[in-house]
C-alpha positions in Angstrom: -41.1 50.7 133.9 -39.6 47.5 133.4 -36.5 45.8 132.0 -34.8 42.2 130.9 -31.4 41.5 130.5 -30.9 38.2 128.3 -27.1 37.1 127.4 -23.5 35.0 128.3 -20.2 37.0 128.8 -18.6 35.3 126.1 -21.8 34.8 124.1 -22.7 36.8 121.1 -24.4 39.8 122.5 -26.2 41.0 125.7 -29.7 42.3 125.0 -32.6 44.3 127.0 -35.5 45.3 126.4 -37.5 48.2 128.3 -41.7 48.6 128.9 -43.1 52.0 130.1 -41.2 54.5 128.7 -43.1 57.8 127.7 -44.0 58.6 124.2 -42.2 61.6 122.7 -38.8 61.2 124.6 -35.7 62.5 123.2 -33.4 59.8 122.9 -30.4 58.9 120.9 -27.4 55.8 120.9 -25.0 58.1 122.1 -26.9 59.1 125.4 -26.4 55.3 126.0 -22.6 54.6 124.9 -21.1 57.6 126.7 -22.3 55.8 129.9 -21.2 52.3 128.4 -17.8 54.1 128.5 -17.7 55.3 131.3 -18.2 52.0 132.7 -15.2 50.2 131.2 -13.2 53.2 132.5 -11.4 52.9 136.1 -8.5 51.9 137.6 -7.5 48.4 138.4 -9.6 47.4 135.2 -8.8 44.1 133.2 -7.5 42.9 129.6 -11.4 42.6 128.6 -11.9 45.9 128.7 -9.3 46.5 125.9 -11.1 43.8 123.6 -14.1 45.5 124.5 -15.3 49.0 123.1 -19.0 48.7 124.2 -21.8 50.7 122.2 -25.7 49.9 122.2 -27.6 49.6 118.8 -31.2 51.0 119.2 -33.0 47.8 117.1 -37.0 49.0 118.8 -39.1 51.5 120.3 -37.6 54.9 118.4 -38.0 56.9 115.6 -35.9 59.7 114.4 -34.8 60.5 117.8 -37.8 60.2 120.1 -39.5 56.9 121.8 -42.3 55.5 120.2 -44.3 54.8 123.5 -43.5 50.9 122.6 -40.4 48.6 124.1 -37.5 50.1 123.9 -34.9 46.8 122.6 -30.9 47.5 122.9 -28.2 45.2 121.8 -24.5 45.4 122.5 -22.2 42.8 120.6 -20.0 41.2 122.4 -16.4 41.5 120.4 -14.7 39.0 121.9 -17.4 36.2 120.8 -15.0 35.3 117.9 -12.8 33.7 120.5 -15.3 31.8 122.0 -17.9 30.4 119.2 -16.8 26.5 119.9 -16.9 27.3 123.6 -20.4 28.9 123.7 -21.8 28.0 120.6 -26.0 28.1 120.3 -25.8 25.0 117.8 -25.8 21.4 119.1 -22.6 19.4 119.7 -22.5 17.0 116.7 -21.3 13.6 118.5 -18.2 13.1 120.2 -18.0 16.9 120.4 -17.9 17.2 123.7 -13.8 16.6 123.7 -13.9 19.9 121.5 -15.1 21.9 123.6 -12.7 24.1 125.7 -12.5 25.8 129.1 -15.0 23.2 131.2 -14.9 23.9 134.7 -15.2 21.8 137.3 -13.7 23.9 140.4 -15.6 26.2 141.5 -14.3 29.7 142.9 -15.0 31.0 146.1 -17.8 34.1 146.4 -19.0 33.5 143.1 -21.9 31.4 142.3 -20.1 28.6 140.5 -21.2 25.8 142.9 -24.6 26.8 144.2 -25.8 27.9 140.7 -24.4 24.5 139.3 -26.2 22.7 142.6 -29.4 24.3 141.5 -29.7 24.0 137.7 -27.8 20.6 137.8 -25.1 22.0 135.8 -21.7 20.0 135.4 -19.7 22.3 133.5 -20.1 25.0 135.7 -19.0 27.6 132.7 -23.3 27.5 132.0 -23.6 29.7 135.6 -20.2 32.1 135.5 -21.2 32.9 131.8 -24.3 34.8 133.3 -23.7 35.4 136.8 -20.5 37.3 135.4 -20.7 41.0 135.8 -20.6 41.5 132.3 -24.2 41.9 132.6 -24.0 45.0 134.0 -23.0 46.2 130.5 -26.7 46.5 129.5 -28.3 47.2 133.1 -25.9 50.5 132.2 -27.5 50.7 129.2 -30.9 50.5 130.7 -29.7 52.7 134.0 -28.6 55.5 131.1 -31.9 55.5 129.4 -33.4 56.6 132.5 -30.9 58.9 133.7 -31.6 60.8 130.2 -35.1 60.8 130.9 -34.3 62.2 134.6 -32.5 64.5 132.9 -35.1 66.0 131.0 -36.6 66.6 134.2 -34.3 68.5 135.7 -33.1 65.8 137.9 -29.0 65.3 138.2 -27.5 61.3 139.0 -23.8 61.3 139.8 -22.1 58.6 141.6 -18.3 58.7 142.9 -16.2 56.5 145.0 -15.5 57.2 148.5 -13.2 54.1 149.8 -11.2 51.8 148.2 -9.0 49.2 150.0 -9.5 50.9 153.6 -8.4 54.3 152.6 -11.2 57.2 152.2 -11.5 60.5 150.5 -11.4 63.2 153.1 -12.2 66.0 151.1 -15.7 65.8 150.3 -16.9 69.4 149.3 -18.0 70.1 145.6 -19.9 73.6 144.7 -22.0 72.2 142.1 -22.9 68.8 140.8 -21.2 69.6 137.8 -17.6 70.3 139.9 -18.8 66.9 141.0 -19.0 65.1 137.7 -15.9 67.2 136.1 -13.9 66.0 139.0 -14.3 62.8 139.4 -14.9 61.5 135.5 -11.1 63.1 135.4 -9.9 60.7 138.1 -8.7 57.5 136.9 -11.0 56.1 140.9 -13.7 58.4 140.4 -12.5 59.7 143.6 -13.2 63.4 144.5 -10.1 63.8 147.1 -7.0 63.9 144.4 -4.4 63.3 147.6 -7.1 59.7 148.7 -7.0 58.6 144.7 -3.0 58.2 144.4 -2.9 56.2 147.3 -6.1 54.2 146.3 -4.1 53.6 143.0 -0.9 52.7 144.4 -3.3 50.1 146.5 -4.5 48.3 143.6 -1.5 48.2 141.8 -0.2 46.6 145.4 -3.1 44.0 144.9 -2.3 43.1 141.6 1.1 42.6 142.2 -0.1 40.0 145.0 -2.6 38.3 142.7 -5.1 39.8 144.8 -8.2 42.3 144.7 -9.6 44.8 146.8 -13.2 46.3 147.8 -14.5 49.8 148.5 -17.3 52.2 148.9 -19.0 54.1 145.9 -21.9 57.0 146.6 -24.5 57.6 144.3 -26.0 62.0 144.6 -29.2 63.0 143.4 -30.5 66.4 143.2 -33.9 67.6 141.7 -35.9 64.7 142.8 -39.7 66.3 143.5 -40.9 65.6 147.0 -43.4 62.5 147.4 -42.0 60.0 144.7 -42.7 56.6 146.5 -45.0 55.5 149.3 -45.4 55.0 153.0 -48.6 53.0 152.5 -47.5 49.3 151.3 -43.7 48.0 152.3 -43.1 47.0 148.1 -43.8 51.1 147.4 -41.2 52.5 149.6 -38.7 54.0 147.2 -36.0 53.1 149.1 -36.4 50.0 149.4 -36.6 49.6 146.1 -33.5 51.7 145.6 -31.6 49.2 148.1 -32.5 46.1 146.2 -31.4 46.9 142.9 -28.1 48.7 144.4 -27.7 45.1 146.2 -28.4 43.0 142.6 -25.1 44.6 141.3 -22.5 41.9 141.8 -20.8 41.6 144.6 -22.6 44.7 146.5 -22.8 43.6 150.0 -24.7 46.5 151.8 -26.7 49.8 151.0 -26.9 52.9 153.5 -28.7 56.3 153.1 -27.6 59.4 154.4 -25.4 58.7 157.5 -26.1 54.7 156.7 -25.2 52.8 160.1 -23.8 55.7 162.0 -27.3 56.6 163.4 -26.9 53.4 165.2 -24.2 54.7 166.8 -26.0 58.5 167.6 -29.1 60.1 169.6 -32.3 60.9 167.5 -31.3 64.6 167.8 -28.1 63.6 165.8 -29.9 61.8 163.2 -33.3 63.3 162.5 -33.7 66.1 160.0 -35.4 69.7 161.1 -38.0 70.9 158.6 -38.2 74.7 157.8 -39.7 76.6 155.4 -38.9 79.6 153.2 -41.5 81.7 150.5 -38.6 80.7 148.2 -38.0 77.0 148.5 -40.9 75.8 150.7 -40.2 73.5 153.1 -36.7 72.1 153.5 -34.4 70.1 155.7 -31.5 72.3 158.1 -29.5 68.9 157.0 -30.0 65.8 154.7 -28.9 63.3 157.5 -31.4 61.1 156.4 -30.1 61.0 152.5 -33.1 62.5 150.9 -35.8 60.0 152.6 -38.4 59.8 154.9 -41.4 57.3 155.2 -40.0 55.7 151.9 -40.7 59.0 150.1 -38.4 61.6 148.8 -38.4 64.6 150.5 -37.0 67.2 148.0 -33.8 66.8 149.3 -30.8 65.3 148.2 -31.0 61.9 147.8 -27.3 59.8 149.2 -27.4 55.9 148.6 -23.8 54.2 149.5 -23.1 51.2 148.3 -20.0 48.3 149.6 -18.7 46.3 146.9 -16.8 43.2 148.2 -13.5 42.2 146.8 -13.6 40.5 143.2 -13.7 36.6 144.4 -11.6 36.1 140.9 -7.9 35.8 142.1 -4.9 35.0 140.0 -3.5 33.5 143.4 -6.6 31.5 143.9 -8.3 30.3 146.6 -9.1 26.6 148.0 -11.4 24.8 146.9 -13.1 21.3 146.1 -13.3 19.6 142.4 -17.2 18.4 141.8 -16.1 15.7 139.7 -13.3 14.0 141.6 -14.4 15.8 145.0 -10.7 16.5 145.5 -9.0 19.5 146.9 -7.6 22.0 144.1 -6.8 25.7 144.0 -10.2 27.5 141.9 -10.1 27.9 138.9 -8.9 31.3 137.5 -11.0 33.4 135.0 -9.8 37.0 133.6 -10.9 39.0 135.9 -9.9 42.6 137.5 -7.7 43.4 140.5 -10.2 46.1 141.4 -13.8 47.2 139.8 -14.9 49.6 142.5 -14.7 53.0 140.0 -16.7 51.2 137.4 -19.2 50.0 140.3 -19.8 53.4 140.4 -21.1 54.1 137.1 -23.2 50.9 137.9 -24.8 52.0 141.1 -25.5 55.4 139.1 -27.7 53.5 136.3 -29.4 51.5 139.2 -30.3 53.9 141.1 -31.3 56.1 137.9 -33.6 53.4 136.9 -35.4 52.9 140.1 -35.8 56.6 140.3 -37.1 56.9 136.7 -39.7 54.1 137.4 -41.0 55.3 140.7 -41.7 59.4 138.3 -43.3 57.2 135.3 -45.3 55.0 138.2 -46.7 57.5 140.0 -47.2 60.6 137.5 -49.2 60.9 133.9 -46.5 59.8 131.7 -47.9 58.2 128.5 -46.4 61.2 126.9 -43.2 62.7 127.8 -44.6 66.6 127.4 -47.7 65.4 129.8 -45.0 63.8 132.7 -43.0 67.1 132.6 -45.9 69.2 133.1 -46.6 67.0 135.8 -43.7 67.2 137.5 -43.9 70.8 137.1 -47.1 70.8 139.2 -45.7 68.3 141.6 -42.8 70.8 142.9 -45.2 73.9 143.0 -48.1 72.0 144.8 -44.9 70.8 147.2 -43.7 74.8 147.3 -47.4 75.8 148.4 -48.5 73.3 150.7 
């Protein structure tokens, strides 16, 4: 499977279109917009999400309810495009319209990729790279992340992702009976934070950052369970699964590192602390004693569960902003300051989620019979018995 995003923040829609998707897959809008609402969701969030109310229109690829085989195209308008039609209109500027057009930057802001993107596309206004690099992409890479979650679904295989640190402080209490208690818990708190007592003081936090005109970081963890054993490849480096998994995790903006399982701790531990024991039972077939390893070995799943973490970077928007260098003049000026959020680290959660959902969903449709959803599932099926009886 495949996807393209194509769109501006403040243009009039964000589009993508997906290739590979089975034939004869349930699918509806609404398995899309309940995870396009769970992403503006989240404490610490900005006024844009208020203008906002994201929902994807299905303009390709199904008929009454179920995937035609064909791309899948989804649209979601952007509703604050009224606002900005002089500013990012499609149309030529008629001459002398330059003056008429609003909002030109020439400051870049720190972290983001203001200067280098206008160093590389020759840009002078440097509005033509924050418009896309802007993480209001992520809207439809949600949208595409959701459309493979539901097909994951199907399968049998759950996708829940939940924060673990914001600002420096980290949820101690970690323990969850089901991945249901998971999701119930954590789509109730306002951080997507598992530890009730770690989420007050993660709140208090970011209302301490946004006071200062500042923003703050975190951690978010992304759970599978029901992933078959042998999805990937140890044969070629570009068919490891978690590699794959790492890169898109590191394309969401302003992710700075990806770990799985204990992540960098096993730098810091013997191999008898790190590697997982295999056993077997007549009733689950071979199995790890623990899932140090986060559900991977040899870039192949192992049937266990699979734990990606992800470090998200403070947003580099600040509303007391940062030094930096005019391109036109070459002066020294403070950035300039775009709406932006004092923390985004909950709704980088629901982000990592669709990633990883996505890259999980192509490596199934890659390696299994899936032309036709019915076919893939019997597949699958066979997949996790042959695994049982080796």
């Amino acid at each position: 499977m495949r996807y393209l995003t194509s769109g501006e923040s403040h243009g009039p829609q964000l589009t993508t279109i997906i290739e590979g998707l089975p034939a004869g897959m349930p699918l509806e809008a609404e398995d899309i917009n309940e995870n396009l609402a769970r992403r503006q969701k989240g404490y610490g969030r900005g006024r844009r999400m208020q203008i906002e109310k994201d929902r994807a229109s299905i303009v390709g690829g199904v008929r009454h309810g179920y995937t035609l085989g064909s791309p899948l195209g989804l649209v979601v308008e952007n509703k604050d495009w009224t606002h900005w039609t002089k500013v990012m209109g499609i149309e030529p500027l008629l001459e002398g319209g330059e003056e008429e057009v609003k909002r030109k930057i020439s400051r870049p802001r720190p972290g983001h990729a203001d200067l280098v993107g206008g160093m590389k596309y020759g840009h002078r206004d440097l509005r033509n790279v924050l418009e896309r690099s802007s993480a209001r992409e992520t809207t439809v890479r949600v949208a595409a992340g959701a459309v493979a979650k539901k097909l994951l679904k199907l399968l049998d295989i759950e996708v829940v992702g939940h924060v673990l640190e914001i600002g420096g402080i980290k949820a101690g209490k970690l323990h969850y009976n089901s991945m249901n208690e998971l999701r119930e818990i954590t789509e109730e708190s306002p951080v997507r934070c598992l530890d009730e007592e770690a989420a007050g003081k993660m709140m208090n936090l970011i209302d301490e950052a946004k006071q200062n005109g500042d923003s703050i970081g975190g951690v978010v963890e992304v759970i599978v369970e029901g992933m078959p054993a042998g999805v990937g490849s140890y044969v070629h480096y570009d068919r490891k699964l978690d590699a794959k998994i790492a890169m898109a995790v590191m394309s969401i903006n302003a992710f700075k590192g990806v770990e799985f399982g204990l992540g960098f701790e096993m730098a810091r531990k013997p191999g008898s602390e790190v590697h997982d024991e295999i056993a077997w039972s007549e009733e689950q077939g071979y199995y790890r004693k623990t899932n140090r390893l986060g559900g991977f070995e040899g870039g192949m799943t192992t049937g266990m569960p699979i734990r990606v973490k992800g470090v998200m970077k403070p947003i580099p928007t600040l509303y007391k902003p940062l030094q930096s260098v005019d391109i036109e003049t070459k002066e020294p000026f403070k950035a300039s300051i775009e709406r932006s959020d004092s923390c985004a680290v909950p709704a980088a959660s629901v982000v990592a989620e669709a990633v990883v959902a996505w890259e999980l969903a192509s490596g199934i449709v890659e390696q299994f019979n899936s032309d036709q959803f019915e076919k893939l599932r019997q597949d699958i099926d066979r997949q996790r018995q042959d695994s049982k009886e080796y």
